[in-house]
C-alpha positions in Angstrom: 7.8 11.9 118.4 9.1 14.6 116.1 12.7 14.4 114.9 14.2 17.3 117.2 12.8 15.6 120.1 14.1 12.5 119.1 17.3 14.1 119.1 17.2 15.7 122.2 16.6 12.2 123.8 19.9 11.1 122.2 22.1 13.7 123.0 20.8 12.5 126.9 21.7 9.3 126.6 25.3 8.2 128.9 28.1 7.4 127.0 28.6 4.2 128.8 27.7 -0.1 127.5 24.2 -0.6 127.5 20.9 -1.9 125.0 19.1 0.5 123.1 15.0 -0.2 122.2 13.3 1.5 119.1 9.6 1.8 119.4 7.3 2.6 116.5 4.4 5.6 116.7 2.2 2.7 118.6 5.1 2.3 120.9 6.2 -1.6 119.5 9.7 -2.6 119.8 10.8 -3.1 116.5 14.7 -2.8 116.8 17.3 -4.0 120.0 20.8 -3.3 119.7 23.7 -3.4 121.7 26.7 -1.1 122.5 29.5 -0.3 123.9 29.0 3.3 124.1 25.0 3.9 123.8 25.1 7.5 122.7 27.9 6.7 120.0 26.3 4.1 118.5 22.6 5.9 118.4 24.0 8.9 117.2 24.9 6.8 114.0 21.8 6.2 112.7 21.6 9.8 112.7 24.1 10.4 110.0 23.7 7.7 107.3 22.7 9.3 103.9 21.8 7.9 100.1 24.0 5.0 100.7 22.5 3.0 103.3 20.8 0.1 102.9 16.7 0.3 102.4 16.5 -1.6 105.1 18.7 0.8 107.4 16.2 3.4 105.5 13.2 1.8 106.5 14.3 1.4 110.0 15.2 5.0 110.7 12.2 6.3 108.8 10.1 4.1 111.1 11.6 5.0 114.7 9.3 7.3 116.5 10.4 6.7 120.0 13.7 5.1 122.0 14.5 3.8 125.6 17.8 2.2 126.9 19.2 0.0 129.8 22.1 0.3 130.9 24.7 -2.3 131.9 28.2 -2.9 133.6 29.6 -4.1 130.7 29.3 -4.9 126.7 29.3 -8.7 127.9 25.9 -8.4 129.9 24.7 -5.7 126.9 24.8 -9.2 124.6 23.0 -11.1 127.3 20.4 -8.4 127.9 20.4 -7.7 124.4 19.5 -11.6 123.5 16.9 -11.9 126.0 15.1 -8.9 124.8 14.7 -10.0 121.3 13.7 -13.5 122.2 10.9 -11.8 124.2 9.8 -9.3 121.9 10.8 -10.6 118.5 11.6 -7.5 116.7 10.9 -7.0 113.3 14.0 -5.9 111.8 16.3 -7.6 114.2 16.6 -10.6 111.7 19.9 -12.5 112.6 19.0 -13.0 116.2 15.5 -13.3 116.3 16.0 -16.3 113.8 18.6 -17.9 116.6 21.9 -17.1 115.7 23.9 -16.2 119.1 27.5 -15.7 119.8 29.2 -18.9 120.4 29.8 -20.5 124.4 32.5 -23.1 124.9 30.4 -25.8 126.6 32.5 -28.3 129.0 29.3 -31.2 128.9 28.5 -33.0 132.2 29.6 -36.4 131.6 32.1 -39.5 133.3 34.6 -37.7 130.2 33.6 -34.2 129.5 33.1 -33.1 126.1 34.5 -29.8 124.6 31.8 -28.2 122.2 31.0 -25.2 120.8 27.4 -23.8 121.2 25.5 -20.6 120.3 22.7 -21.7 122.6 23.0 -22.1 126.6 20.5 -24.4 128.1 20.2 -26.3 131.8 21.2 -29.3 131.2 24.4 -29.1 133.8 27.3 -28.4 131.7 29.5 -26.0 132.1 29.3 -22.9 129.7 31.8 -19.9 129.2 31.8 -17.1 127.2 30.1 -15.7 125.6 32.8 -15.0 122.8 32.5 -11.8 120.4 35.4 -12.0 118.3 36.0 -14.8 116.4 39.6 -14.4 116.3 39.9 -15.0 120.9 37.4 -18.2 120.3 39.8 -19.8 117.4 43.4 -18.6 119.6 42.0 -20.2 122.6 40.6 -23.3 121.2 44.7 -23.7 119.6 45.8 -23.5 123.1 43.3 -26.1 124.4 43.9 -28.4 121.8 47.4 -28.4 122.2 48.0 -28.3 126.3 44.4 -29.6 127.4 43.7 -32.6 124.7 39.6 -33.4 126.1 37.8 -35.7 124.1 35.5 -33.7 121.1 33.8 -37.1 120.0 30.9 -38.5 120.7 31.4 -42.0 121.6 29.0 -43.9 124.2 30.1 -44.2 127.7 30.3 -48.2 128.7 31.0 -49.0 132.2 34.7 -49.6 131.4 36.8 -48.2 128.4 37.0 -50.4 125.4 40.7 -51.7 124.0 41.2 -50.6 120.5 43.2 -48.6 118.6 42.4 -44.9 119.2 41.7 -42.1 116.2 43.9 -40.3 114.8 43.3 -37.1 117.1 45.3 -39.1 119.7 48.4 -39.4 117.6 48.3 -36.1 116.9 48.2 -35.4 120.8 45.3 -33.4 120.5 43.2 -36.2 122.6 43.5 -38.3 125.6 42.0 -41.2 124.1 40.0 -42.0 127.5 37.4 -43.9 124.9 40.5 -47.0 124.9 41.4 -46.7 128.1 44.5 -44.4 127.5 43.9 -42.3 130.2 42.6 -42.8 134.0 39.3 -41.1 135.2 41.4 -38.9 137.6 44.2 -38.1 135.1 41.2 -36.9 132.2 39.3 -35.1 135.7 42.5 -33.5 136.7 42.5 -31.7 133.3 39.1 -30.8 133.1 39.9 -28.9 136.3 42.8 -27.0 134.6 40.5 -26.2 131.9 37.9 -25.2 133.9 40.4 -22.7 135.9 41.7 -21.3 132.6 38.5 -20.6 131.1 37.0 -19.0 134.6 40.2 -16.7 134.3 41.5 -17.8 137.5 45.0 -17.9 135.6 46.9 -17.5 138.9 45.8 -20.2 140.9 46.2 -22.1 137.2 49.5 -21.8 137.0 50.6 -22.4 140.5 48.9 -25.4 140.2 50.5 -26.8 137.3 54.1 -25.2 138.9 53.4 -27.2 141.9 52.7 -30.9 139.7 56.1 -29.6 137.9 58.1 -29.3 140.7 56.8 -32.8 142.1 57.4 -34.7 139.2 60.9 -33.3 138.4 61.5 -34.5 142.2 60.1 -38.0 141.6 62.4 -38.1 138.5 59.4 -37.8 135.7 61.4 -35.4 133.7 59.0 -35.9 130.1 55.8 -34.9 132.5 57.9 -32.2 134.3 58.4 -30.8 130.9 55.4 -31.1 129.7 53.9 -29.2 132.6 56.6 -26.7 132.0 55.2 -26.2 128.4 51.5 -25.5 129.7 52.8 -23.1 131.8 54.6 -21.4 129.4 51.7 -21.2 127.2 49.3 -20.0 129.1 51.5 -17.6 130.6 51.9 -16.0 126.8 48.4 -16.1 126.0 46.9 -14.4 128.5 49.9 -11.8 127.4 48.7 -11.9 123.9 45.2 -10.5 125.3 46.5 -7.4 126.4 48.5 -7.2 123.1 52.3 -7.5 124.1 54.2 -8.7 121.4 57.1 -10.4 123.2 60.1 -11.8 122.8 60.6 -15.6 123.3 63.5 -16.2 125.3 61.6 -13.6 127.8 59.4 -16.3 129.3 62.9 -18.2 130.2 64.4 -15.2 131.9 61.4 -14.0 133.8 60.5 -17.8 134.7 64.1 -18.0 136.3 63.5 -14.6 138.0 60.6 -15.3 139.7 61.7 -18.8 141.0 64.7 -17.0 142.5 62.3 -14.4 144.3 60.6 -16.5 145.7 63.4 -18.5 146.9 64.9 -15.4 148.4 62.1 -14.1 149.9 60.3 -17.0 151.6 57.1 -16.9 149.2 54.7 -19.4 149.2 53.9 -18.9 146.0 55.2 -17.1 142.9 54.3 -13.3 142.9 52.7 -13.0 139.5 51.4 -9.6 140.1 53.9 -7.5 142.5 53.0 -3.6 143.6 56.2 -1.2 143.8 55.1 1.9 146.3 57.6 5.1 145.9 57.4 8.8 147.2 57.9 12.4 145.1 58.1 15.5 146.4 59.5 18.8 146.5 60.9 20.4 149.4 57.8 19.0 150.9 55.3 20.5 148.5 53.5 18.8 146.0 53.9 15.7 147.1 52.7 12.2 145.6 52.4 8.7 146.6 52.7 6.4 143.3 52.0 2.2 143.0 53.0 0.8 139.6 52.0 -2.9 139.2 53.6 -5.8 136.9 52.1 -8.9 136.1 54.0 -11.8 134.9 57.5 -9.1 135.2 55.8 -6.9 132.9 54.1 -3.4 133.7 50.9 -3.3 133.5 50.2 0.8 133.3 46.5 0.8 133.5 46.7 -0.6 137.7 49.0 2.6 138.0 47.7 4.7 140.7 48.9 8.0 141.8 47.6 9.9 144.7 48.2 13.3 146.1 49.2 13.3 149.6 46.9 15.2 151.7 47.3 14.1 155.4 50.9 14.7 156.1 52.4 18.4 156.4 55.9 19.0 155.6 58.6 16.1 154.5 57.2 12.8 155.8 58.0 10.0 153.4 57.0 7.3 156.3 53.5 8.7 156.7 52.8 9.2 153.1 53.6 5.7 152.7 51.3 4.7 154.9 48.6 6.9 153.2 49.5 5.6 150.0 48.8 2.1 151.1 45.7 2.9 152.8 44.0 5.0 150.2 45.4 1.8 147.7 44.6 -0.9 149.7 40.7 0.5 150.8 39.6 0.9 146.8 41.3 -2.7 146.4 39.0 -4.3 149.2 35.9 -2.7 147.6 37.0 -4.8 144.5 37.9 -1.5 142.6 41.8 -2.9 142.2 43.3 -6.5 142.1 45.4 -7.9 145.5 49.0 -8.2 144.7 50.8 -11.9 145.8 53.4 -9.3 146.7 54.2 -5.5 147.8 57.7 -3.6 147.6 58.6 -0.6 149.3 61.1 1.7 147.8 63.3 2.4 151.0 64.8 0.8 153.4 64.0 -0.9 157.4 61.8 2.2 158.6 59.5 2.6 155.7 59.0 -1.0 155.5 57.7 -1.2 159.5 55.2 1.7 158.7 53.7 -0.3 155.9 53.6 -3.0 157.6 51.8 -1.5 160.2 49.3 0.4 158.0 48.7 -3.4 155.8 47.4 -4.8 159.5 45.3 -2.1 160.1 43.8 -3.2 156.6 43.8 -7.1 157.5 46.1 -7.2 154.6 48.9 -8.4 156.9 49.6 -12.0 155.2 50.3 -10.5 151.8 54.3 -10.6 151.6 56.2 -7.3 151.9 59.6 -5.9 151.6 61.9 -3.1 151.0 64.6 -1.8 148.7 67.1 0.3 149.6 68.8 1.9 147.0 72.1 3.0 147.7 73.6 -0.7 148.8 70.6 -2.5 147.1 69.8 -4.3 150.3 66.3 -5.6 150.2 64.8 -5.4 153.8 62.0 -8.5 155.0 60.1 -9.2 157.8 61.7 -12.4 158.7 65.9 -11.4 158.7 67.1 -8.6 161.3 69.7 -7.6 158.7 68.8 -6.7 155.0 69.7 -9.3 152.5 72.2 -8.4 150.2 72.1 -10.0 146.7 74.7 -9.5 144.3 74.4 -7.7 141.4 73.8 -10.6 138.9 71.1 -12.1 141.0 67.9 -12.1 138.7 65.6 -11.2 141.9 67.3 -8.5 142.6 67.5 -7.4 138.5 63.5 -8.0 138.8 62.9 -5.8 142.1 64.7 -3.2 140.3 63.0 -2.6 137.6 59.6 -2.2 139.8 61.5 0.2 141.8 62.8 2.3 138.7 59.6 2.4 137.2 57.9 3.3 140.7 60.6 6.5 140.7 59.8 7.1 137.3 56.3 7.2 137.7 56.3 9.0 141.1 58.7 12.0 139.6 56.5 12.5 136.4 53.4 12.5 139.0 55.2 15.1 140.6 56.4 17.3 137.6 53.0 17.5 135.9 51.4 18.3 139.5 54.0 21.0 139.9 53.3 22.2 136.7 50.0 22.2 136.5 50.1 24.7 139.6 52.8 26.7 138.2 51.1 27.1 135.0 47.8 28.0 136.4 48.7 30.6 138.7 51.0 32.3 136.1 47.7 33.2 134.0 45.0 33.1 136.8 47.0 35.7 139.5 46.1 38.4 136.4 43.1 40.1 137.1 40.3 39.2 134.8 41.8 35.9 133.3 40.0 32.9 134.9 40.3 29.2 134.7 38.2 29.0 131.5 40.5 31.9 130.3 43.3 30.1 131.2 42.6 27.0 129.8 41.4 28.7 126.3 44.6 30.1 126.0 46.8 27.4 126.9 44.8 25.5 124.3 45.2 27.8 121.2 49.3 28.3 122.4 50.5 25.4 124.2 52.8 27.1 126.3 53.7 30.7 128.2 56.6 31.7 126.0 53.9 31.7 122.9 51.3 33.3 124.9 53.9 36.0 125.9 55.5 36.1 122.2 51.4 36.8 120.6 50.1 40.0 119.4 47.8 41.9 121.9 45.2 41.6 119.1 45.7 37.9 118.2 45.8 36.5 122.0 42.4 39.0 121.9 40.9 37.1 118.6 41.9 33.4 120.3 39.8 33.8 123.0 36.1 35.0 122.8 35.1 37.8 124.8 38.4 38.8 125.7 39.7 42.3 124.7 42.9 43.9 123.4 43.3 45.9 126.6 43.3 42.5 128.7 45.6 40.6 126.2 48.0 43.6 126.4 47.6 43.2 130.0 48.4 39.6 130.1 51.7 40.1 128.0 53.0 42.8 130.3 52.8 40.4 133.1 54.0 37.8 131.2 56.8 39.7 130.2 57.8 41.2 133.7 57.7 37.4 135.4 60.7 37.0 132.8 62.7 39.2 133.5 
C-alpha cells in the first residue's frame, strides 16, 4: 500500500482503546500493539526520524498494510492484544511472543489459599485478578494485603490437621496467619480470603460494611484488640482506594468523616453507611435557563467526574418541584442502564414538598428503597420519610456539618451551570443577531478575542484579518453594533 494511503487509513482510525495489526506486502501480521488511543499511538510511528532504533526502522519500513479492533477499555486491549500474538507470533513483537505478560494476583484453590503473583492465567481453579499495568498499583496493593490481610505465601504441604511448631518469621512480623501450626482456624483464614477476594473484585462497599459490621460486634462482646484491629482495615482500605483517584489527604480526616458518617446514619435510620451520597439542587433565572445539577461524594469527599448537569426541558415557567423530578428521572434512567453508579443515599436541597415529589418520581423508577431526605436551608431542618416534623440538629452535629457541604456544593455547582448556560446564550446572540456573522463566525472571533469588550475595542481591519473571509465592511459592521448595545 503506498505511504499516502497508508496515511489516509490512519487519520480514519477512532481515537478510542483498541489493538492495532501491521501486515507486511503479503499481508502477514508482523506487529500487535495495544492503546489507549489507537489513532495517537499509530500516528507515532509516523513521526520518528534518525534517532530511532533500527529495529523501530525496520518495522516501519516494512509495514505495508494496518487493521484494528476496537475495545471497551485498555484492560481488554492487553487481553486482546496477548491473545493475538500468541496466535500469530509476530516477528517483531519480541517481549510477548517469548511469554512475558503483565502480572495477575492469583488467590490458589486450596484448604489455605495461597497469594501469588503470575504473568500467566491458566484453569486450574484459582482465582486471578488483574491484570496489573503499572508496577507501582501491584507493589501499593500487595503493602496493604500484607499488612491487613496476612494469607499464607509459602508452600508448605497440606496434612489433614495443622502441625505444632514454631511458625516463620513472617508470622511475627504479622504479615502471616501461621495456619501451617495451627495458629488460625479454617473459618477465621476463609473469612479473610473472603475480604480479600471482595477487595480485589472492587466491591469496596460491601467490604467495608462488612468489616464495620464485625467491628461493631466485637466492641459489643467486649473484644476491644479485634475491634481495633478491624477499625484499622477499615481505615486503610478506605485511604487506598483514595490514593487511586490521587487525593492526597490529610490524616486526621479519616477520624472526622468516620465520626460523621456514623452519626448520619444514626440520625437518619440507615441501614448501612452511605459511602457515596447524591445532593440534587435547582438554578434558574426568573424561570429561564434553568438547570437541574447532582454532585456526588464518596467517602465525604466530591467526586466531580459523577457530576451531572441537565437542562430542564419539560417544565415551563418557575417549577423547582417538577424539575426535580426531572432531574431525578433523567439521573436515575442513565444510572439503571449502568451508565452511573446507585448512591446508598440521595439529598434534596429543599424542604417537605420537594422531598414528596422525589420520592414520588424514585418509585416510578423502582428506586424507592434507596434512603432520601431533604435540607431546608433557612432553619437547617433536614426533612425524612419516617418523622412528620423535620429533624433539627444543632449546629455542631457532624451529620448535619456533612449534609452541608453536599448541599453547598450542589448550589455551587447548580449556579455555575446556570451562569455559563446564561452566558453562553447571551454571548451568542450578541454576535449571531448581526447580519452575516454566523456560529463559525462567532466562534472564530470569540476565539482570537476572548471576550466582547476586545472584539468591540479591535480595528475594523484587524477583527477583518482574525477571521478568514470576513471583510472590513462587516468588521466595521460588527463594532457599530457592538458599540450601540453599550451604550
Amino acid at each position: 500500500m503506498p505511504i499516502d494511503s497508508l496515511k489516509d487509513k490512519i487519520r480514519t482510525l477512532p481515537s478510542r482503546p483498541g489493538v492495532y495489526l501491521m501486515h507486511d506486502e503479503q499481508g502477514r501480521v508482523i506487529y500487535i500493539g495495544k492503546a489507549k488511543c489507537l489513532k495517537k499511538r499509530v500516528t507515532s510511528y509516523l513521526r520518528h526520524d534518525r534517532f530511532a532504533s533500527p529495529r523501530l526502522k525496520k518495522l516501519t519500513e516494512s509495514v505495508s498494510d494496518l487493521s484494528f479492533i476496537r475495545t471497551e477499555s485498555e484492560a481488554e486491549a492487553l487481553i486482546v492484544e496477548s491473545r493475538l500474538i500468541k496466535r500469530y507470533q509476530p516477528f517483531f513483537n519480541v517481549d510477548l511472543k517469548m511469554g512475558e505478560r503483565y502480572p495477575w494476583i492469583k488467590l490458589t484453590k486450596e484448604r489455605f489459599p495461597r497469594i501469588e503473583i503470575t504473568r500467566f492465567r491458566t484453569n486450574d481453579g484459582a482465582s486471578y485478578f488483574g491484570p496489573f499495568t503499572r508496577v507501582f498499583e501491584l507493589r501499593q496493593l500487595l503493602r496493604l494485603i500484607e499488612r491487613h490481610f496476612p494469607l499464607r505465601t509459602c508452600r508448605f504441604p497440606e496434612p489433614a490437621s495443622p502441625v505444632p511448631g514454631r511458625p516463620c518469621v513472617r508470622h511475627s512480623l504479622q504479615r502471616c496467619l501461621a495456619p501451617c501450626v495451627g495458629n488460625c482456624t479454617e473459618s477465621r483464614y476463609a473469612e479473610v480470603v473472603a475480604d480479600l477476594s471482595l477487595l480485589l473484585s472492587g466491591r469496596v462497599t460491601d467490604l467495608v460494611e462488612s468489616l464495620r459490621h464485625r467491628m461493631d460486634q466485637a466492641a459489643s462482646e467486649l473484644h476491644f484488640e479485634e475491634a481495633a484491629r478491624l477499625r484499622d482495615t477499615i481505615r486503610a482500605v478506605w485511604r487506598y482506594t483514595r490514593q487511586k483517584r490521587n487525593r492526597v489527604l490529610p490524616e486526621d480526616l479519616d477520624k472526622d468523616t468516620w465520626e460523621a458518617f456514623l452519626r448520619l446514619q444514626s440520625l437518619l435510620r440507615l441501614s448501612s453507611v452511605p459511602w457515596r451520597i447524591d445532593c440534587f439542587d435547582i438554578s434558574h433565572f426568573s424561570g429561564k435557563e434553568t438547570y437541574g445539577v447532582v454532585v456526588v461524594f464518596e467517602q465525604g469527599i466530591p467526586n466531580p467526574s459523577l457530576y451531572r448537569k441537565f437542562a430542564i426541558r419539560e417544565v415551563d415557567g418557575v417549577d423547582d418541584f417538577r424539575s426535580i423530578q426531572e432531574t431525578l428521572r433523567r439521573r436515575y434512567m442513565r444510572a439503571l442502564k449502568g451508565d452511573d453508579p446507585l448512591p446508598q443515599l440521595i439529598v434534596i436541597d429543599g424542604g417537605g414538598q420537594q422531598l414528596r415529589f422525589a420520592f414520588e418520581t424514585l418509585n416510578e423508577l423502582g428506586l424507592g428503597e434507596i434512603p432520601v431526605v431533604a435540607l431546608a436551608k433557612q432553619e437547617e431542618a433536614v426533612y425524612t420519610l419516617f418523622e412528620k416534623t423535620p429533624l433539627i440538629p444543632g449546629k455542631e452535629d457532624l451529620a448535619l456539618q456533612l449534609l452541608q457541604r453536599l448541599r453547598d456544593e450542589a448550589h455551587r455547582f447548580a449556579v455555575s451551570a446556570h451562569t455559563k448556560g446564561r452566558d453562553r446564550r447571551i454571548r451568542r446572540s450578541a454576535l449571531e443577531d448581526i447580519p452575516g456573522v454566523g456560529k463559525k463566525r462567532a466562534a472564530a472571533l470569540f476565539a482570537k478575542y476572548g471576550n466582547l469588550g476586545r472584539i468591540a475595542s479591535a480595528t475594523p481591519e484587524d477583527l477583518a484579518r482574525s477571521v478568514p473571509g470576513m471583510g472590513v465592511s462587516l468588521a466595521r459592521r460588527i463594532i457599530e453594533h457592538l458599540e450601540g448595545a453599550s451604550e
